[in-house]
FILUMTI-336584 format. One record per atom (N, C-alpha, C, O): residue number from 0; atom name; x, y, z. Coordinates in steps of 0.2 Angstrom, whole numbers, plus 5000, padded with zeros to 4 digits. Each point is the difference from the previous one (the first is absolute). Example, Ala and Ser with C-alpha at 12.3 -4.5 7.8 and 13.67 -1.06 7.14 Angstrom:
2
   num   atome   east   north     up
     0       N   5066    4972   5039
     0      CA   4996    5006   5000
     0       C   5004    5006   5000
     0       O   5005    4999   5003
     1       N   4993    5006   4993
     1      CA   5004    5006   5001
     1       C   4996    5005   5003
     1       O   5003    5006   5001
//
This chain:
136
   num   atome   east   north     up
     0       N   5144    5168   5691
     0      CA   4995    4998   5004
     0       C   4997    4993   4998
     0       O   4999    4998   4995
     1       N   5000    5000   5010
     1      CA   4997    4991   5001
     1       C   4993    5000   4996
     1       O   4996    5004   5003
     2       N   5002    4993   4992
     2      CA   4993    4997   4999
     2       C   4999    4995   5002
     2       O   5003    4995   4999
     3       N   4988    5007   5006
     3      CA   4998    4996   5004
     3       C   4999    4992   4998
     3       O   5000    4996   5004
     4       N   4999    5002   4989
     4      CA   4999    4995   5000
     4       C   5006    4995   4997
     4       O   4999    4994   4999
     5       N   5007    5009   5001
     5      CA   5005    4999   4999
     5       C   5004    4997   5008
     5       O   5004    4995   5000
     6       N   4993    5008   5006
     6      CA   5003    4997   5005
     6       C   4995    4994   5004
     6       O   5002    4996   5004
     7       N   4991    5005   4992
     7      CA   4998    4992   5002
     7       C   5004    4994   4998
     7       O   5000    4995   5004
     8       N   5003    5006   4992
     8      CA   5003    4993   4995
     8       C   5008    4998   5008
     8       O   5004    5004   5003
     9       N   4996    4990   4997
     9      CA   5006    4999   5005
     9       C   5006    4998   4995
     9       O   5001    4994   4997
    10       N   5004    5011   5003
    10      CA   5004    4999   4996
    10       C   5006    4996   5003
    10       O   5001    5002   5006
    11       N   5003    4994   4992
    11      CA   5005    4995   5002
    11       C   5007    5003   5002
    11       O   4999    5006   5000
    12       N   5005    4992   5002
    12      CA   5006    5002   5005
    12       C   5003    5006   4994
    12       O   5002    5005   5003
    13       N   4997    4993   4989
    13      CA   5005    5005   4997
    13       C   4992    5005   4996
    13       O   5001    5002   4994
    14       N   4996    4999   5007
    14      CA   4995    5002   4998
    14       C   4994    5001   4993
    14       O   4997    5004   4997
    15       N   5004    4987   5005
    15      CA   4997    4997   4996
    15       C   4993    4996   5001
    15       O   4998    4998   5005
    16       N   4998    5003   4988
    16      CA   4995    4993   5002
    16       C   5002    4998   4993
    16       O   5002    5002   4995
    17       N   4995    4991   5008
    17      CA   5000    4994   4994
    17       C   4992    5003   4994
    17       O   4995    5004   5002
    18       N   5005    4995   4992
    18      CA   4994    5000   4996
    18       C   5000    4996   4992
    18       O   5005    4998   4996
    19       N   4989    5001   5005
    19      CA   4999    4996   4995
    19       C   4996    5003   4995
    19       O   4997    5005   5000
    20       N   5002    4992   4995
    20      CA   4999    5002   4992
    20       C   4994    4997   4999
    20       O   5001    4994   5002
    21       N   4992    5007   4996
    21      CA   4995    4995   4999
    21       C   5000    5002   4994
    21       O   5005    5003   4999
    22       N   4991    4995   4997
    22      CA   4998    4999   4992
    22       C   4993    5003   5002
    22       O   4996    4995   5003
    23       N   5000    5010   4996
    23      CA   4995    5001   5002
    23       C   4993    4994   4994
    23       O   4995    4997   5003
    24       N   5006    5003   4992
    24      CA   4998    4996   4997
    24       C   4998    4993   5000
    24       O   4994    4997   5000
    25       N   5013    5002   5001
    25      CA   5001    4991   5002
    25       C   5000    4999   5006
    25       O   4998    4994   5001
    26       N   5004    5008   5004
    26      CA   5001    5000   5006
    26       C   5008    4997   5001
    26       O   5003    4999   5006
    27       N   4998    5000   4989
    27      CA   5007    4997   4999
    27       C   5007    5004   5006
    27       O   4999    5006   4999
    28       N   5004    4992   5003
    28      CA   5006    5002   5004
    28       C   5004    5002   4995
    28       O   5003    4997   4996
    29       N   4998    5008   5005
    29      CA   5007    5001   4991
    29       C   5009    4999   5005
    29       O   5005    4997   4999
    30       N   4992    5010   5007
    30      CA   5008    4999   5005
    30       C   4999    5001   5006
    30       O   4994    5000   5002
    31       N   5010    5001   5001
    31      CA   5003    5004   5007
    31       C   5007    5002   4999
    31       O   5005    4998   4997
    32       N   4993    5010   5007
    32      CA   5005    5003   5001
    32       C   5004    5004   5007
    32       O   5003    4997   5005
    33       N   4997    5008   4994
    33      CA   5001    5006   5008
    33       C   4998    5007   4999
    33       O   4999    5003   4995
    34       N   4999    4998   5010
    34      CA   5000    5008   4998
    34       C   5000    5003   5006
    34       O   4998    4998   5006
    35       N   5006    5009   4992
    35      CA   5000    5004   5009
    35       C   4996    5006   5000
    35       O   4999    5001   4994
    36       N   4999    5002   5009
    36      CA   4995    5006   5001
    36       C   4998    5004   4992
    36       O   4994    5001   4998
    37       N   5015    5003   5000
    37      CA   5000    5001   4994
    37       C   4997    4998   4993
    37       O   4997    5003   4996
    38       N   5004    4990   5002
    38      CA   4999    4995   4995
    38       C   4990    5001   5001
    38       O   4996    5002   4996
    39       N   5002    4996   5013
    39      CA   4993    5001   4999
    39       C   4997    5005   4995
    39       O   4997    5000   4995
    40       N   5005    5006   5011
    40      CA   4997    5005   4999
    40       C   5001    5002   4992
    40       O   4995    5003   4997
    41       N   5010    4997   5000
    41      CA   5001    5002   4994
    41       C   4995    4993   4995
    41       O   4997    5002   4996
    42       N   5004    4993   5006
    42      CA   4994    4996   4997
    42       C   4992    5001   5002
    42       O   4997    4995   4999
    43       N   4999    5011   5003
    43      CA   4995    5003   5001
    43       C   5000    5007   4998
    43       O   4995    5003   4999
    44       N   5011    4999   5001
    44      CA   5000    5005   4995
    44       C   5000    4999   4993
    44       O   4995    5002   4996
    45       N   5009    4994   5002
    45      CA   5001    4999   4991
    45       C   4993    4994   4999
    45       O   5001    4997   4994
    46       N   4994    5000   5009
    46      CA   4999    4993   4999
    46       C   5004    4996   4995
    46       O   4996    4998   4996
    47       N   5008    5001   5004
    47      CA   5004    4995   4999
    47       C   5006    4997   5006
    47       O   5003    5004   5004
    48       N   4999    4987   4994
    48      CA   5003    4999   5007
    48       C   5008    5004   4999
    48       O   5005    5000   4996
    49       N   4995    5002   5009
    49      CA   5008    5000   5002
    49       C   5003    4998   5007
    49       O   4999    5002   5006
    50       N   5006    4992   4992
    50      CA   5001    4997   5004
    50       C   5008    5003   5003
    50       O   5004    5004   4996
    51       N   4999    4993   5012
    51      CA   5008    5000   5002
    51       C   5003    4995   4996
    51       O   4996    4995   4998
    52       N   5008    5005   5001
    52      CA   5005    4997   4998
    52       C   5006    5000   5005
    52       O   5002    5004   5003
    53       N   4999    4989   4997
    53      CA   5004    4999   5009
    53       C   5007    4999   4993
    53       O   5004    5005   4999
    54       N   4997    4992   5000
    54      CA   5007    4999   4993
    54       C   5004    5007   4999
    54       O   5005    5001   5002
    55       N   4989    5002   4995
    55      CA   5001    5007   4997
    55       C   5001    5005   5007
    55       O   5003    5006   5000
    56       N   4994    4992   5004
    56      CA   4998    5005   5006
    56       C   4998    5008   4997
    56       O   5001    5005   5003
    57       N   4996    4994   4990
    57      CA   4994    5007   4999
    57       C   4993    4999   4998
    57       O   4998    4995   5000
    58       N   4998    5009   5000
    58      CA   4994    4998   4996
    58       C   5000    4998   4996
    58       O   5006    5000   4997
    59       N   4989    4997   5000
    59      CA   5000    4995   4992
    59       C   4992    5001   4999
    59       O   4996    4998   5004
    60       N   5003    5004   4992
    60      CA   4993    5002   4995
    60       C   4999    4995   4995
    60       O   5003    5000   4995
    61       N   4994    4996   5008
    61      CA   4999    4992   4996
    61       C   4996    5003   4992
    61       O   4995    5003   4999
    62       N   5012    4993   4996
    62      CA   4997    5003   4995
    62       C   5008    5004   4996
    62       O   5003    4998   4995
    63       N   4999    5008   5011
    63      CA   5002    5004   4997
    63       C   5006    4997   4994
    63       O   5002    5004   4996
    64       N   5001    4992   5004
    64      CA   5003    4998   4994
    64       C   4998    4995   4993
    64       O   5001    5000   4994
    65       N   4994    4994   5011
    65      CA   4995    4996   4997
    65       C   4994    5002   4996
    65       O   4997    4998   4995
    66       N   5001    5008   5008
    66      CA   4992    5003   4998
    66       C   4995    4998   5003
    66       O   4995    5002   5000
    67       N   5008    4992   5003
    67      CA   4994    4993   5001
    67       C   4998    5004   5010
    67       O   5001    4998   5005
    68       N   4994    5009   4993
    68      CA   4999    5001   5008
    68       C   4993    4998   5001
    68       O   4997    4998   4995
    69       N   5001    5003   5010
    69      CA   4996    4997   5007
    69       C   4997    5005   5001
    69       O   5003    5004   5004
    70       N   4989    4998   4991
    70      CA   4995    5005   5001
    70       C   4997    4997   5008
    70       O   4997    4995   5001
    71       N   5004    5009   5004
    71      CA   4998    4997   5008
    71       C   4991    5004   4999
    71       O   4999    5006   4999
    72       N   4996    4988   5002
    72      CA   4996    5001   5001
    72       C   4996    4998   5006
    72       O   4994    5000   5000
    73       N   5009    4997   5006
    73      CA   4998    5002   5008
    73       C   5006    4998   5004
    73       O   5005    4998   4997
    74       N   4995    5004   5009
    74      CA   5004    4999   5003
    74       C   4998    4996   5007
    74       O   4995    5003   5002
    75       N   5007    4992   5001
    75      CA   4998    4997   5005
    75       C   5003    4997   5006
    75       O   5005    4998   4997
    76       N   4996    5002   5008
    76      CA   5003    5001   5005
    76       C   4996    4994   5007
    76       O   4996    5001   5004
    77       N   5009    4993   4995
    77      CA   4998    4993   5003
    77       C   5001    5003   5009
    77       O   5002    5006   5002
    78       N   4995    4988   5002
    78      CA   4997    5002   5007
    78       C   5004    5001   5003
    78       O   4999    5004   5005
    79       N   5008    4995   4994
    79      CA   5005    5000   5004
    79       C   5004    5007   4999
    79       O   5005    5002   5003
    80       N   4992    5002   4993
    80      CA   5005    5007   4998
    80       C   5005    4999   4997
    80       O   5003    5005   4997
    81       N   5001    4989   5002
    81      CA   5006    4999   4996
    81       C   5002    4997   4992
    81       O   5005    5000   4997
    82       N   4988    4999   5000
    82      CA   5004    4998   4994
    82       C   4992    5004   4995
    82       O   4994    5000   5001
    83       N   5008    5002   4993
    83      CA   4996    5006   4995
    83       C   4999    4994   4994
    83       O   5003    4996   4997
    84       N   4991    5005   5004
    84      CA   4997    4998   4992
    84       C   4998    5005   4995
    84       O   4996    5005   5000
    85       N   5008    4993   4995
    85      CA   4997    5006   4993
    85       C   4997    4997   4993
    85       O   5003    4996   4996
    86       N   4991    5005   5004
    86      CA   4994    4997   4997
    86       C   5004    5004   4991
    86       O   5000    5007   5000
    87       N   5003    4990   4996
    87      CA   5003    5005   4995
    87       C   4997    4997   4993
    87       O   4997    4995   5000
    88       N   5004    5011   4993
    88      CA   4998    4995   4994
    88       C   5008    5001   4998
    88       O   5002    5005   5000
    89       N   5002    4989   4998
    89      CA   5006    5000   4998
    89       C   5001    5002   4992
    89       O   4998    4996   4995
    90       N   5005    5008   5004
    90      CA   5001    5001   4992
    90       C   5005    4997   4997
    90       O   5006    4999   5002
    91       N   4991    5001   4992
    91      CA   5004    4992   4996
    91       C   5000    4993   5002
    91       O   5003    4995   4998
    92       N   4993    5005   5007
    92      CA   4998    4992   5002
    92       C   5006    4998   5003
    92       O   4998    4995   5004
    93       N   5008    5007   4997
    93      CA   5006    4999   5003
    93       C   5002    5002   5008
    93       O   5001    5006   5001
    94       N   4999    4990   5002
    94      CA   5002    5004   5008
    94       C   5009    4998   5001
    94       O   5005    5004   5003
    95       N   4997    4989   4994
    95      CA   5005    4999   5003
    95       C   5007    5002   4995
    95       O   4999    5001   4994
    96       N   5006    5000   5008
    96      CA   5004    5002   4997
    96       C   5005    4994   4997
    96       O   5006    5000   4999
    97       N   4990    4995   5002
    97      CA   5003    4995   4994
    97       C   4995    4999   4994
    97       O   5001    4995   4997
    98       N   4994    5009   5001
    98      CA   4997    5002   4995
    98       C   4994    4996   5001
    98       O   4998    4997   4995
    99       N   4999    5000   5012
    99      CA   4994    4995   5002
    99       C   4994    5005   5002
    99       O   5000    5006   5004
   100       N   4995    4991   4993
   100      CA   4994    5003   5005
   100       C   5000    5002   5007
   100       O   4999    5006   5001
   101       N   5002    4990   5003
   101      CA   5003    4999   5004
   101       C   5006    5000   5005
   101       O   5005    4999   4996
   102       N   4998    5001   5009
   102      CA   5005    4997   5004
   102       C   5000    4997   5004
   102       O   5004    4999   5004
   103       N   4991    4999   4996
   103      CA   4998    4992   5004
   103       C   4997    4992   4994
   103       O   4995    4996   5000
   104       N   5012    5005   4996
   104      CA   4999    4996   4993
   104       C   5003    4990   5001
   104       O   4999    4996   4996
   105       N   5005    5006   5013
   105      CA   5001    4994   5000
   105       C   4998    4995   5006
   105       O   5001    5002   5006
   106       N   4997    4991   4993
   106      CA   4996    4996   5002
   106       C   5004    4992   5002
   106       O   5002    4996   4997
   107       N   4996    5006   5010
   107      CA   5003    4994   5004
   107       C   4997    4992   4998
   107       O   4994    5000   5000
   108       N   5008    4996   4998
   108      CA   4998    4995   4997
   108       C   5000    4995   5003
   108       O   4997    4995   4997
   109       N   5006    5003   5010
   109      CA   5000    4996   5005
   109       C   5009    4997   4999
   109       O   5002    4994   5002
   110       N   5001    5009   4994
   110      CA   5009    4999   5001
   110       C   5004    5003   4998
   110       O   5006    4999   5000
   111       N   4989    5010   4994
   111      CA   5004    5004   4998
   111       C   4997    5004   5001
   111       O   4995    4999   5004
   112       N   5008    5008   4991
   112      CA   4996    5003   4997
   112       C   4999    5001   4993
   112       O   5006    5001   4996
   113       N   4989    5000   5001
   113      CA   4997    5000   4993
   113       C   5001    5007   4997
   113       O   5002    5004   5005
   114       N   4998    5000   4990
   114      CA   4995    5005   4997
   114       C   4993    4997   4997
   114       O   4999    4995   4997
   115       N   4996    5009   5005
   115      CA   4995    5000   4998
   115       C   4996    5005   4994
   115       O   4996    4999   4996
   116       N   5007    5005   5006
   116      CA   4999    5007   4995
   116       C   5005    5001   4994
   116       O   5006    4998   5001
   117       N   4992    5004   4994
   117      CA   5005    5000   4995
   117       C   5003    5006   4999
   117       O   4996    5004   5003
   118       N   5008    4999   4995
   118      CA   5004    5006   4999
   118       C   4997    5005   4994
   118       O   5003    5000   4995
   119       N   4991    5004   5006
   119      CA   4998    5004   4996
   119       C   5003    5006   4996
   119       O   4998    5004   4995
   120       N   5007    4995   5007
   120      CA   5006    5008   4997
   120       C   5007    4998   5003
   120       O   5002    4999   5006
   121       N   5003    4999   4988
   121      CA   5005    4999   5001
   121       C   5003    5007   5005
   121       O   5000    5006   4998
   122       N   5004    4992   5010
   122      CA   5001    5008   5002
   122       C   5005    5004   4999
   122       O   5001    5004   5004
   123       N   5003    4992   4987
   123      CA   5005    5002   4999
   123       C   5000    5007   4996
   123       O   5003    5005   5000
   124       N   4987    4992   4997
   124      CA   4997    5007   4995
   124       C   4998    5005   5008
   124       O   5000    5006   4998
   125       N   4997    4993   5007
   125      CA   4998    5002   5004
   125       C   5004    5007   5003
   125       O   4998    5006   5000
   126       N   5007    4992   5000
   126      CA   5005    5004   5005
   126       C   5005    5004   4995
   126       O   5003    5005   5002
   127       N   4998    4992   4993
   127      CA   5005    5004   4993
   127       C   4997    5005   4996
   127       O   5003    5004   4997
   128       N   4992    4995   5003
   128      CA   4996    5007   4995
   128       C   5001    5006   5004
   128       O   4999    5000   5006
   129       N   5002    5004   4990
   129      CA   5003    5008   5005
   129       C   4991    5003   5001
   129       O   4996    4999   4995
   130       N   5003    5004   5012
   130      CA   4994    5004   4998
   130       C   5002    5005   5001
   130       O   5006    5003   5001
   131       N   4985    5001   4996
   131      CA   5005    5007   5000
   131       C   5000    5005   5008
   131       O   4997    4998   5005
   132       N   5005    5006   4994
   132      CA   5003    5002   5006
   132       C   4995    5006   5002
   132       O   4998    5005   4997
   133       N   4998    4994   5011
   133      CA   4996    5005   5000
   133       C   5003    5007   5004
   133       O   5003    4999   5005
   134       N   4995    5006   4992
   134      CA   5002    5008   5001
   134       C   4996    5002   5007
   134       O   4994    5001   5000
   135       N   5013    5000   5007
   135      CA   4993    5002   5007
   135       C   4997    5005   4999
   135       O   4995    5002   5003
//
C-alpha cells in the first residue's frame, strides 16, 4: 500500500529523486545522493540515511561498512517536489568515502581543480576492518 507522503515527492523516470546530505551543525554540504521510495521510507523508519545506489542497484545504509552514518534529524522537501534535503549529524566526522569530511572537497580554482579538505581517515583503514555482523 502507497504512503501518502511518499507520492507527494516527484520521482524521476527510473524512480528516483536526487538528495542531499546537510551537516545539521555546520550547515556544511557533506553529499548527494538517490533515493527511491524504499531507501525513503526506510530512512524514516531507522532515522538514519539510506540511500539507492545506482552502481550497486541495491539499498545502501550509509555507514553500514564505514560506521560513518547519518543520524537524519529533518527531512525537507524543496518547491518543486523533486529533490529531498536531509538535515543529518554525520558520525565520525566523515561523510565521504575517501576518508573527507566532506564530498565536496574539491575547488575550482579558475583552471583546475584543487583539494581543499584533507583526508581524515586513510579509506584503506576505512573499508578493511571487518565489522561485526548483525544477527536479524
Amino acid at each position: 500500500m502507497a504512503i501518502k507522503w511518499l507520492n507527494k515527492i516527484k520521482w524521476d523516470e527510473h524512480g528516483l529523486v536526487p538528495v542531499i546530505a546537510q551537516e545539521a551543525g555546520s550547515g556544511d554540504i557533506l553529499m548527494f545522493a538517490w533515493m527511491n521510495r524504499d531507501a525513503l521510507a526506510r530512512t524514516v523508519e531507522l532515522g538514519e540515511a539510506v540511500y539507492w545506489s545506482r552502481s550497486r542497484k541495491k539499498l545502501w545504509h550509509k555507514g553500514e561498512e564505514s560506521g560513518h552514518t547519518q543520524k537524519v534529524l529533518e527531512i525537507r522537501l524543496d518547491c518543486d517536489e523533486d529533490v529531498v534535503l536531509l538535515k543529518i549529524e554525520q558520525a565520525g566526522g566523515i561523510a565521504c568515502h575517501t576518508g573527507r569530511h566532506s564530498c565536496f572537497f574539491q575547488k575550482f580554482d579558475g583552471a583546475d581543480w584543487r583539494s581543499v579538505e584533507p583526508v581524515l581517515q586513510d579509506p584503506a583503514t576505512i573499508y578493511s576492518a571487518p565489522k561485526a555482523k548483525k544477527t536479524p
